[in-house]
GUZA-934471 format. One record per residue: z, x, y of N, C-alpha, C, O in turn; residue number from 1. Coordinates in Angstrom, 2 decimals, decimal comma. Layout:
REM residues N
     n.zz     n.xx     n.yy    ca.zz    ca.xx    ca.yy     c.zz     c.xx     c.yy     o.zz     o.xx     o.yy  num
        Z        X        Y        Z        X        Y        Z        X        Y        Z        X        Y  NUM
...
***
This chain:
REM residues 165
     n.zz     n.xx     n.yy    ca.zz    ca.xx    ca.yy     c.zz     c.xx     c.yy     o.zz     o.xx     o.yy  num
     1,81    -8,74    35,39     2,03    -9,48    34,17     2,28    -8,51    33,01     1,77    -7,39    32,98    1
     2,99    -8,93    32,17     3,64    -7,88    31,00     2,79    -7,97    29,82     3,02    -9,01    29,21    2
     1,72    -7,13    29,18     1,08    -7,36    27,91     1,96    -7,26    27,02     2,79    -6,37    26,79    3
     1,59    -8,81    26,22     2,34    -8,95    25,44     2,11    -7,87    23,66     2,99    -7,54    22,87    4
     0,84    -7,65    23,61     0,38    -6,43    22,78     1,01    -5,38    22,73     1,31    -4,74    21,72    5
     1,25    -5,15    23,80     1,98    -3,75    23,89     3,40    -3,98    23,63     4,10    -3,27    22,91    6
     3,80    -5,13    24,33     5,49    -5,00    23,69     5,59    -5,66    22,16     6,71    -5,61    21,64    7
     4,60    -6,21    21,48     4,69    -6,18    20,23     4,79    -4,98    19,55     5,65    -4,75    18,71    8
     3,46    -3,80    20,07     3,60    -2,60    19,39     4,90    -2,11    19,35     5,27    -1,84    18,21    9
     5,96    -1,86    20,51     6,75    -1,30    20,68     7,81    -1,50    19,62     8,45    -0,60    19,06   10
     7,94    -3,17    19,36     8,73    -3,52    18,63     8,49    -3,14    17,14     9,41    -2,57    16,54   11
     7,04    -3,48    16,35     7,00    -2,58    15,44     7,24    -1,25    15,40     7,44    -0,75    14,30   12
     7,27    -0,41    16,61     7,92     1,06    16,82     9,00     1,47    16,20     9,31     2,34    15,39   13
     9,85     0,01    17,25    10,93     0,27    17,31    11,80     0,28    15,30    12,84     0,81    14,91   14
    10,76    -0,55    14,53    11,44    -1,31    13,26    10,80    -0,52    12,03    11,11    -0,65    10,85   15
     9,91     0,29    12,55     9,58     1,55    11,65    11,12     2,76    11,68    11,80     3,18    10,75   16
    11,19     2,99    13,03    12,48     3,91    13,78    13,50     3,75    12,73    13,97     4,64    12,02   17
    13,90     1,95    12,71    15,11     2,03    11,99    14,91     1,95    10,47    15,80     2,07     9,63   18
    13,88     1,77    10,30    13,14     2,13     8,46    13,46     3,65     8,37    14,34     4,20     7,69   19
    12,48     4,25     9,25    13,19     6,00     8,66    15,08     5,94     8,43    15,92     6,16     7,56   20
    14,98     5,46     9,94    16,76     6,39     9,97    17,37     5,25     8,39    17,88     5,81     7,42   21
    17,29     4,45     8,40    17,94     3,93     7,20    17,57     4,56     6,09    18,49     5,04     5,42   22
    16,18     4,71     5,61    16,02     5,36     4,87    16,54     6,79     4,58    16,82     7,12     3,42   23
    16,69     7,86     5,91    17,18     9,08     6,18    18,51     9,03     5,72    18,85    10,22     5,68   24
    19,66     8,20     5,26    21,24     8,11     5,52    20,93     7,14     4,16    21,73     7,61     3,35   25
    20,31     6,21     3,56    20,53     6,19     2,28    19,85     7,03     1,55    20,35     6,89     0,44   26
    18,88     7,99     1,46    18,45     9,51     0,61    19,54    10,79     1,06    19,01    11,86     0,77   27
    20,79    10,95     1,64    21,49    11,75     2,15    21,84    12,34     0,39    22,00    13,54     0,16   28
    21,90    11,54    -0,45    22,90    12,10    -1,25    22,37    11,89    -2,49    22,88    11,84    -3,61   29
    20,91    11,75    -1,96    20,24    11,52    -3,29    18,96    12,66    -3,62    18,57    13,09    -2,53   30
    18,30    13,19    -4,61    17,36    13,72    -4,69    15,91    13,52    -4,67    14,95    14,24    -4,94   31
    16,04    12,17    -4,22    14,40    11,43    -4,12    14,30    11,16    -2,76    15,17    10,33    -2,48   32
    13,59    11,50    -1,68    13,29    11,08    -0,43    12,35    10,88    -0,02    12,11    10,88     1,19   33
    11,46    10,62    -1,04     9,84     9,60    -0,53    10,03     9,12     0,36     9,57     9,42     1,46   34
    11,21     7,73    -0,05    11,01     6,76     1,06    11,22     7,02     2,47    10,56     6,57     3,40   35
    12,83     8,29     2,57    12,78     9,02     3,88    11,15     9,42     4,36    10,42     9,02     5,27   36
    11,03    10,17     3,54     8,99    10,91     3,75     8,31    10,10     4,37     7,88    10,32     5,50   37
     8,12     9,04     3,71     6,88     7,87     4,05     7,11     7,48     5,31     6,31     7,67     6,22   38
     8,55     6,75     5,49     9,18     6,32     6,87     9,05     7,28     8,20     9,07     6,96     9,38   39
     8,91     8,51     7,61     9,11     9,40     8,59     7,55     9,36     9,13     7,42     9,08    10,32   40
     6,42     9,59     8,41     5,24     9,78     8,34     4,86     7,88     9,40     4,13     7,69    10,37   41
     5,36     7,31     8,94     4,97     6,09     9,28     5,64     5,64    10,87     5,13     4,88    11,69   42
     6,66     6,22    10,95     7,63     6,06    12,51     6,65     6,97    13,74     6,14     6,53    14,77   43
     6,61     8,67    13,08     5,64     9,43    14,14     4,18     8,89    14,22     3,61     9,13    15,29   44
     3,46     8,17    13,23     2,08     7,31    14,04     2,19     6,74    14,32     1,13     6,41    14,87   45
     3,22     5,73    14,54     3,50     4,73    15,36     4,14     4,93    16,69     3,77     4,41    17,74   46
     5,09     5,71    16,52     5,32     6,45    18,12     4,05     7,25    18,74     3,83     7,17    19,94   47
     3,22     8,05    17,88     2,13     8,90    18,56     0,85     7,74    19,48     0,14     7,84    20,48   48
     1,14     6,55    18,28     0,05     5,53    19,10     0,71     4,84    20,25    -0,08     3,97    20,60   49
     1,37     4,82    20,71     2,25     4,22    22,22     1,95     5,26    23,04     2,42     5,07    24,17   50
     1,37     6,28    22,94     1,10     7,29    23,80    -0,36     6,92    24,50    -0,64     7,02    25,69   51
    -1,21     6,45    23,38    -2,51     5,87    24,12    -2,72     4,85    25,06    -2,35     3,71    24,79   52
    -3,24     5,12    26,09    -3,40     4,38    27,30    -4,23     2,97    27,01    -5,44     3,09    26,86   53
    -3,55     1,46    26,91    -3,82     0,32    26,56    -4,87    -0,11    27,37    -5,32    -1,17    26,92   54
    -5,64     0,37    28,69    -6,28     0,03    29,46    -7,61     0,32    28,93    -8,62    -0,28    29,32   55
    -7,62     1,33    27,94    -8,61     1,85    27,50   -10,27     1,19    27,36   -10,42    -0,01    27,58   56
   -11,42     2,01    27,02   -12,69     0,57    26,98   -12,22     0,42    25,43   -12,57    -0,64    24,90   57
   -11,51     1,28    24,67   -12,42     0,84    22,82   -10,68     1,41    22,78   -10,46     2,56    23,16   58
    -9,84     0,78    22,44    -8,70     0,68    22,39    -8,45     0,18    20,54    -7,65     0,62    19,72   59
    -9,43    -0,79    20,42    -9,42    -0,91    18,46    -9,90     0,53    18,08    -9,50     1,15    17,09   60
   -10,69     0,90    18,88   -11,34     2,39    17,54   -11,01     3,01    17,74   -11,69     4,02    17,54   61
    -9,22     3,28    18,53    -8,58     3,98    18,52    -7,34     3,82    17,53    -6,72     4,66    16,88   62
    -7,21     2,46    17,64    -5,86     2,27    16,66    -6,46     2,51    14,99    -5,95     3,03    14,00   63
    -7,66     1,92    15,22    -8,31     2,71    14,21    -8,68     4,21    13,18    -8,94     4,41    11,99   64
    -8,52     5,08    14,47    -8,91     6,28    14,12    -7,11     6,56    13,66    -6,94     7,03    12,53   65
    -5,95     6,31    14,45    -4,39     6,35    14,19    -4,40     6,06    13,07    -3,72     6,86    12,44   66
    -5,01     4,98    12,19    -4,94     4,18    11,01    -5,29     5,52    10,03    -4,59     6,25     9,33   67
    -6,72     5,48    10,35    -7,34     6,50     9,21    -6,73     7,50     9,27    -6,99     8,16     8,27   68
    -6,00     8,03     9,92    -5,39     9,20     9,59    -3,96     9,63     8,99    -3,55    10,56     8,30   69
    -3,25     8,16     9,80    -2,19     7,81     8,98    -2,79     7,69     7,22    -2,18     8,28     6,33   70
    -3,64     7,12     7,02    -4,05     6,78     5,82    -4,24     8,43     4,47    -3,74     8,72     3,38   71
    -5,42     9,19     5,56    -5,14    10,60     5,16    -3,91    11,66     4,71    -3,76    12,54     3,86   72
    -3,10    11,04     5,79    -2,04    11,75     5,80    -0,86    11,63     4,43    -0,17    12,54     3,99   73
    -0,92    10,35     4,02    -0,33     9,75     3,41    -1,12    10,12     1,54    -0,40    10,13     0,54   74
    -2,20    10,29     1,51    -2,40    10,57     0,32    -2,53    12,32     0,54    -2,87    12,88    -0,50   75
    -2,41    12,81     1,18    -2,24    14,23     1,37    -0,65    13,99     0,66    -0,47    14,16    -0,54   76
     0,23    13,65     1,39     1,53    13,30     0,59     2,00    13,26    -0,71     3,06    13,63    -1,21   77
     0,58    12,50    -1,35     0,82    11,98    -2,56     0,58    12,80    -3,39     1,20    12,89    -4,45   78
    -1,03    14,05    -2,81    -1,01    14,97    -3,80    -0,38    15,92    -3,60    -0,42    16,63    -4,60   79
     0,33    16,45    -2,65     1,37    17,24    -2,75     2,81    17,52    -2,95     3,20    18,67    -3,12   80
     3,66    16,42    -2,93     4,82    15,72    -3,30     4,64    15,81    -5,23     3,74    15,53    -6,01   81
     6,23    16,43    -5,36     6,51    16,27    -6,79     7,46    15,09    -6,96     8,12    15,20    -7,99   82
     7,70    14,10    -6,31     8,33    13,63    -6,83     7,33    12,03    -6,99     6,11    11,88    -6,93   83
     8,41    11,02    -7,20     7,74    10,10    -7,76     7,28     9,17    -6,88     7,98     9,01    -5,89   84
     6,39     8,58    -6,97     5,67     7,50    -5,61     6,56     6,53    -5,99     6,99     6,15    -7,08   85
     6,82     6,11    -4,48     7,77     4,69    -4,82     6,52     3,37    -4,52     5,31     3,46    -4,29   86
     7,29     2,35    -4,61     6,75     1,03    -4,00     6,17     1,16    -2,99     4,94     1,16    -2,96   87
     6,91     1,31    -1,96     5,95     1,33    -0,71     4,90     2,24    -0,41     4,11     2,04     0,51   88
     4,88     3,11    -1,07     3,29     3,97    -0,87     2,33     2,85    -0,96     1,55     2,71    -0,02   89
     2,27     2,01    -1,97     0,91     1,14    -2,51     1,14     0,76    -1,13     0,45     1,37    -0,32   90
     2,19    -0,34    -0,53     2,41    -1,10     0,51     1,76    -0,25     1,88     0,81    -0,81     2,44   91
     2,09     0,64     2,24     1,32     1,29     3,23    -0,35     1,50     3,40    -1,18     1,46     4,31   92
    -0,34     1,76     2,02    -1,99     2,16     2,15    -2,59     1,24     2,21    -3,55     1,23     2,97   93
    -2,27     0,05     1,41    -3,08    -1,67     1,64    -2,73    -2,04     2,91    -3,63    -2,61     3,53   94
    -1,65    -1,88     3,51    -1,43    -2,51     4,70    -2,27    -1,89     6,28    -2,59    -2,43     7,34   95
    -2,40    -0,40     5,66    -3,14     0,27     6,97    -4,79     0,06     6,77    -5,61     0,07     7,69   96
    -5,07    -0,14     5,41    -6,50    -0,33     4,97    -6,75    -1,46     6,13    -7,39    -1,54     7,18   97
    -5,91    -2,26     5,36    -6,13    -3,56     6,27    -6,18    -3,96     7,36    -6,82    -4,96     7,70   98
    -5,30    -3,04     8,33    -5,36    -3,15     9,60    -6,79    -2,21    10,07    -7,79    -2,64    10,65   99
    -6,54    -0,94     9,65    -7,87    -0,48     9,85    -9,49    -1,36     9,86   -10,41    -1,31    10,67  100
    -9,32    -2,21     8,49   -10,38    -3,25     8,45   -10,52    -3,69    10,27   -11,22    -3,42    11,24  101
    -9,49    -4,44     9,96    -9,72    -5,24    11,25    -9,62    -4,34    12,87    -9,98    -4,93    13,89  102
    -9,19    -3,12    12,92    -9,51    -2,98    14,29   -10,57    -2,58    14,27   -10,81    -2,24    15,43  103
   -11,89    -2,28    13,31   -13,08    -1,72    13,07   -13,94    -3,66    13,50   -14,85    -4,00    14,26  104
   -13,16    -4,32    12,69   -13,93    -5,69    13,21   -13,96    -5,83    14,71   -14,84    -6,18    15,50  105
   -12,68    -5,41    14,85   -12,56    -6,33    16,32   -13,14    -5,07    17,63   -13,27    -5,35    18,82  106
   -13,30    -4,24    17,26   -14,26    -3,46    17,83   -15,66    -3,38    17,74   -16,09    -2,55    18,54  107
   -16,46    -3,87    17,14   -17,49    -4,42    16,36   -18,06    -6,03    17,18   -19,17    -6,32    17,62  108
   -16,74    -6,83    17,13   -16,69    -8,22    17,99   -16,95    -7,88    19,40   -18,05    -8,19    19,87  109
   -15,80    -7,11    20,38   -16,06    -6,98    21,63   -16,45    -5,97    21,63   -15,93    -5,76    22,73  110
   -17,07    -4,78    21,36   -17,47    -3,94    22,55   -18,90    -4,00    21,85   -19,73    -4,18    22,74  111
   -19,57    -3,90    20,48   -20,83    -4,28    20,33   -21,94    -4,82    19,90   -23,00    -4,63    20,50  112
   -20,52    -6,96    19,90   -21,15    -7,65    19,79   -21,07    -7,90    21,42   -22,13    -8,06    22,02  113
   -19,83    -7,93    22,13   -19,70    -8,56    23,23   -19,23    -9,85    22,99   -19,96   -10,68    23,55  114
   -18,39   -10,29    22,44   -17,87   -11,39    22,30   -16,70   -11,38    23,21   -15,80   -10,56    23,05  115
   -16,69   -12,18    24,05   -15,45   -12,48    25,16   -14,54   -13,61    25,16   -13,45   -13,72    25,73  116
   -15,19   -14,49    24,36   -14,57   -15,90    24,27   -13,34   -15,45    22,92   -13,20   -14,48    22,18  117
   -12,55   -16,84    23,15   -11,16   -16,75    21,31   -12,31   -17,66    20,59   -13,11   -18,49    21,02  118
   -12,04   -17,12    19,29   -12,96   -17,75    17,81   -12,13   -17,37    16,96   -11,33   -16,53    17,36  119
   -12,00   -17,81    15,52   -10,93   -17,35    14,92   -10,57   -16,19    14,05    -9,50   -16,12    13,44  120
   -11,31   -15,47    14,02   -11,58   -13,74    13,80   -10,26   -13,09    14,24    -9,59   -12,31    13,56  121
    -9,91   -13,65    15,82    -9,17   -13,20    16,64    -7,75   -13,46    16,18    -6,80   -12,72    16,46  122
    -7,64   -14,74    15,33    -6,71   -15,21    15,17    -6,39   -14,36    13,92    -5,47   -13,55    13,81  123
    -7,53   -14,77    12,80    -7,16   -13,27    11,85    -6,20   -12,00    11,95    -5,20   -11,59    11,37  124
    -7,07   -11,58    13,06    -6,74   -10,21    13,54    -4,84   -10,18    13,43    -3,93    -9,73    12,73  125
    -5,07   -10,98    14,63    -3,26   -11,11    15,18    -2,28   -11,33    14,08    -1,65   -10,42    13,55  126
    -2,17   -12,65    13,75    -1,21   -12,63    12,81    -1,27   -11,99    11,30    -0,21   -11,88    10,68  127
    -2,77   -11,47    10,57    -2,66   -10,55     9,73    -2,66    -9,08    10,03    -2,71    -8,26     9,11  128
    -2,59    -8,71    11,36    -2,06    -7,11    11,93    -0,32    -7,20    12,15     0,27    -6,13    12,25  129
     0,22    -8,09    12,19     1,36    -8,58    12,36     2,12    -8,82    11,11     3,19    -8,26    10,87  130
     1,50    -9,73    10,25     1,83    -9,65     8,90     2,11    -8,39     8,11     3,17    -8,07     7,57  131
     0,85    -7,66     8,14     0,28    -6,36     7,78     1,87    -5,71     7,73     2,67    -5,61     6,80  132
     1,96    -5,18     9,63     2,59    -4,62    10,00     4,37    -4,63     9,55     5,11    -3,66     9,47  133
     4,66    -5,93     9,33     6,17    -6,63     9,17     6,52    -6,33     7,86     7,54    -5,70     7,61  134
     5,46    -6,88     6,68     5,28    -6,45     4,80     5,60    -5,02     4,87     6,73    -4,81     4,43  135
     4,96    -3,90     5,30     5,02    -2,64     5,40     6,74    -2,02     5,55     7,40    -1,32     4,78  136
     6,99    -2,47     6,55     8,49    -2,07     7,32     9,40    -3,25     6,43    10,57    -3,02     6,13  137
     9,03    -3,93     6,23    10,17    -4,63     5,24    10,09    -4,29     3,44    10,87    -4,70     2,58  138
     9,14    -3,58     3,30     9,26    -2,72     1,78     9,27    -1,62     2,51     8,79    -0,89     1,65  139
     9,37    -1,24     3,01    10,05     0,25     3,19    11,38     0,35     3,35    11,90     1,47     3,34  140
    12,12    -0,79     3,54    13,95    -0,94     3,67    13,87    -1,31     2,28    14,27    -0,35     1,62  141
    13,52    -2,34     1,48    14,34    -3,10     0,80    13,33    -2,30    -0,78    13,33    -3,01    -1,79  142
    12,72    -1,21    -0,85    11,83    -1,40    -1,68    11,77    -1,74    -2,97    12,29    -1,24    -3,97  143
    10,54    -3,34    -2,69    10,71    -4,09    -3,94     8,98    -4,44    -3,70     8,47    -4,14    -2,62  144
     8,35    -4,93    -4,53     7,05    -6,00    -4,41     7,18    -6,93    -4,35     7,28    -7,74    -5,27  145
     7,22    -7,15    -2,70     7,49    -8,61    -2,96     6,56    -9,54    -2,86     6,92   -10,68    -2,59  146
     4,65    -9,13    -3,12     3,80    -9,35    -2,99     3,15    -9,21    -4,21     2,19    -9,96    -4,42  147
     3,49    -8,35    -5,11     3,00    -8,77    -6,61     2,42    -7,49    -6,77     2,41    -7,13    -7,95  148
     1,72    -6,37    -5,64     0,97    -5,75    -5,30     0,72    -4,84    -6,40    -0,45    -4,48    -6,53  149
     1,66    -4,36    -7,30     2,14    -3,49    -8,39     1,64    -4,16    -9,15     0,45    -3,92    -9,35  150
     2,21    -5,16    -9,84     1,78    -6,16   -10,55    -0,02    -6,16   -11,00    -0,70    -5,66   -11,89  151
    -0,32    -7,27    -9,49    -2,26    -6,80    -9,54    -2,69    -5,37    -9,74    -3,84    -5,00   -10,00  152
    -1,77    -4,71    -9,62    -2,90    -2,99    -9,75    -2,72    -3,01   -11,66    -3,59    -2,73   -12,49  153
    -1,36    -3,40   -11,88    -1,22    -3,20   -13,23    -2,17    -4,26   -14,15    -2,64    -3,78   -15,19  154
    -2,49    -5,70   -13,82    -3,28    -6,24   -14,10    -4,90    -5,85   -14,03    -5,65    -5,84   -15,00  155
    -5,16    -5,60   -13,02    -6,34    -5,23   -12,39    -7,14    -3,72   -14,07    -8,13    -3,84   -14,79  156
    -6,12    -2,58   -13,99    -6,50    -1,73   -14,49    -6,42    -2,20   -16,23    -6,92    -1,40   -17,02  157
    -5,88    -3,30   -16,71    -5,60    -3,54   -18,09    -7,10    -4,48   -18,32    -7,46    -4,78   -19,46  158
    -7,75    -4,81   -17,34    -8,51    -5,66   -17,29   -10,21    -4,48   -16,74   -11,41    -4,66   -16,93  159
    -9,56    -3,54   -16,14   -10,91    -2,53   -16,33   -11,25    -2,10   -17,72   -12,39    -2,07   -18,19  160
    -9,73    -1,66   -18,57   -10,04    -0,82   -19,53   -10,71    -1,66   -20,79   -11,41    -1,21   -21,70  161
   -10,27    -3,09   -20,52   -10,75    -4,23   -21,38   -12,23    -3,89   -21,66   -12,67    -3,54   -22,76  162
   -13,05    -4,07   -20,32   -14,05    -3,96   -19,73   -14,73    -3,06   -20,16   -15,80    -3,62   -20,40  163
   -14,81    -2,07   -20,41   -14,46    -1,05   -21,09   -14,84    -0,59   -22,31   -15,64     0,32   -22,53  164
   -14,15    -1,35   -23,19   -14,57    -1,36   -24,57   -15,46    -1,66   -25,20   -15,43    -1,50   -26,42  165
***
């Protein structure tokens, strides 16, 4: 029988792949290549995690540990890069936070709560690791907010400094 997990991963693989190379061939002629950067950074953890064996016992606190480091990696980026953070930086780091969240849950659920049965945690998981995953690779082609995400940080901090006073 064909896991269907795994050929999901692949396909997000595959749609990071064409995020870099698009990104790679529209920065050809330009002097800003974050978005090449990011894509690039974001295609090799996603290819490096298809390397891990799916049979595994703790297979979340692995995609997990991929997460956090992607996550590392990425603000290593940020403080070393002179140029300017685009959109999708925010988009990556919320989106891997998030997945990270949840493969820490769902490792937590089965291996030490032992939960074997579907409840809807599970359902969480799936279509917001999926979501997660799709938001990410679709602001990394088109980059725009198309989630407001910019927006709330810009709200968020006008409303600390309020706070503040």
């Amino acid at each position: 029988m064909v896991d269907l997990e795994y050929n999901v991963g692949i396909l997000f693989t595959w749609f990071f792949l064409i995020a870099f190379l698009y990104n790679l061939s529209a920065s050809i002629n330009k002097p800003d290549k974050s978005r090449a950067q990011l894509s690039f950074i974001m295609m090799v953890s996603y290819i490096a995690s298809l390397f891990m064996d799916p049979i595994i016992e703790t297979p979340h606190l692995n995609y997990f540990y991929y997460d956090a480091v992607t996550i590392l990696v990425l603000l290593l980026w940020r403080n070393f890069t002179k140029q300017t953070i685009p959109t999708p930086f925010y988009y990556l780091i919320v989106g891997l936070s998030f997945n990270t969240c949840l493969f820490l849950g769902m490792h937590y659920d089965i291996v030490i709560q032992g939960t074997l049965y579907y409840w809807w945690f599970w359902a969480v998981y799936i279509f917001g690791m999926y979501f997660s995953d799709f938001t990410m690779e679709i602001v990394l082609i088109i980059n725009r907010d198309i989630l407001g995400l910019l927006r709330l940080r810009r709200y968020l901090r006008l409303f600390i400094e309020r706070l503040r006073e």
